[in-house]
C-alpha positions as CSV (number, residue, x, y, z in Angstrom):
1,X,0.0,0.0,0.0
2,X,2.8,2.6,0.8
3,X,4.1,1.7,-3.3
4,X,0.7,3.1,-4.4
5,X,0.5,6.5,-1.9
6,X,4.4,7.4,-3.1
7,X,3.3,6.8,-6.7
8,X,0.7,8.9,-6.6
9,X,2.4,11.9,-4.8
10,X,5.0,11.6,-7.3
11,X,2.8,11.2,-10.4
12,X,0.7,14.5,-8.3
13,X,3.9,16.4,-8.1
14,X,5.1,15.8,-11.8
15,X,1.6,17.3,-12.6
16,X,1.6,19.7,-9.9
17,X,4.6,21.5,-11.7
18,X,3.7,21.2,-14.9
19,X,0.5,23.0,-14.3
20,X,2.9,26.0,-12.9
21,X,4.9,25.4,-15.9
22,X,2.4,25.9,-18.2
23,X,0.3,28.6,-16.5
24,X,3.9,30.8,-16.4
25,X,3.7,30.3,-20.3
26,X,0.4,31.7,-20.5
27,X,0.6,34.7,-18.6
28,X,4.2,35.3,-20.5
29,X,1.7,34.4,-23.8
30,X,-1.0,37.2,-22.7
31,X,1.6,40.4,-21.5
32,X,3.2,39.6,-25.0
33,X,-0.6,39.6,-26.7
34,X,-1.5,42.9,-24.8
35,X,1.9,44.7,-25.2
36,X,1.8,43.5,-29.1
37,X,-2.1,45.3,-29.4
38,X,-1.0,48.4,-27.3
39,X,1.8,49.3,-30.1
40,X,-0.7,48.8,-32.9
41,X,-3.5,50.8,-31.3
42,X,-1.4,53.5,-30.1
43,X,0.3,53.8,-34.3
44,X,-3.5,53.9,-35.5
45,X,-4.1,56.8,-32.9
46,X,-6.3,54.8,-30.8
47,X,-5.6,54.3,-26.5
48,X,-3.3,51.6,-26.1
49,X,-5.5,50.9,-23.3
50,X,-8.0,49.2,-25.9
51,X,-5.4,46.6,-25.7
52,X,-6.7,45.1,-22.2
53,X,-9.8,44.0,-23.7
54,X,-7.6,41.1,-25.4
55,X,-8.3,39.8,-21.1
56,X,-11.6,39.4,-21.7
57,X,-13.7,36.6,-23.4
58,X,-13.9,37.1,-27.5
59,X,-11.9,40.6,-26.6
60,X,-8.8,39.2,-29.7
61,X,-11.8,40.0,-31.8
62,X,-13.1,42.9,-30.8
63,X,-9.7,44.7,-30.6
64,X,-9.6,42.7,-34.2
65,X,-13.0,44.6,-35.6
66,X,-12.3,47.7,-33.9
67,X,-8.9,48.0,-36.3
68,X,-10.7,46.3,-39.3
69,X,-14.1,49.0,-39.2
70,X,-12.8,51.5,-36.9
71,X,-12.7,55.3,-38.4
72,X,-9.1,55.5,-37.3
73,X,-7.6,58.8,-36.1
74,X,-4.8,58.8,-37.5
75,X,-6.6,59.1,-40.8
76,X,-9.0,61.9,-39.2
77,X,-5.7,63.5,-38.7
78,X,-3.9,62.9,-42.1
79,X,-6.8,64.1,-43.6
80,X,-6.7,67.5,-41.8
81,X,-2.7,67.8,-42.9
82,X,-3.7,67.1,-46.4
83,X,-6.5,70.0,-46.3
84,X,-4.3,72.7,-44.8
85,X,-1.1,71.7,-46.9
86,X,-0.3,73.7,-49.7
87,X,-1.1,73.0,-53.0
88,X,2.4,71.9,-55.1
89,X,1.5,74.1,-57.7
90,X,1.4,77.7,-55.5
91,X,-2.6,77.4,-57.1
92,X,-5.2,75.6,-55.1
93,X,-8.0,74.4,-57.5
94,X,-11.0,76.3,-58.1
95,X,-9.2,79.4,-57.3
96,X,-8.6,81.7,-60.3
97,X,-5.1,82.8,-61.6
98,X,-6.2,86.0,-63.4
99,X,-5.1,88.9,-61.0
100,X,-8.3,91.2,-59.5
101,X,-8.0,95.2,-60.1
């Protein structure tokens, strides 16, 4: 009977440290999976913070649709730089060339 109780603690502690093994690897897996997201909302413009909802259940793929159908600010904001910039030609269209006096 004592052959049975030290194979099972052993057998229970080869499992036991696995477990810690493996659970190590996911929270490594999940810091990378939010750090990864907070780059790539912070470069569209977004909060990095929209990165945390990767925690959550089916949060991958919301931070996944938010990117895909998002109005992004960055564009918001390239599209504001593109109005104000000057035209390459000195003559912005619709604007005549003909002096006024």
């Amino acid at each position: 009977m004592n052959d049975n109780s030290s194979a099972y603690a052993g057998a229970m502690a080869t499992f036991m440290s696995m477990a810690v093994f493996f659970v190590i690897i996911g929270f490594a897996v999940l810091a990378f999976t939010i750090w990864l997201n907070w780059r790539i909302f912070t470069k569209a413009g977004y909060n990095g913070a929209l990165s945390l909802l990767s925690i959550v259940p089916f949060g991958p793929l919301i931070c996944q649709l938010i990117l895909a159908f998002g109005r992004w600010p960055l564009e918001d904001e390239l599209a504001a730089l593109r109005a104000a910039a000057p035209v390459p030609g000195g003559v912005p269209p619709g604007t005549s060339v003909m002096p006024t006096s």
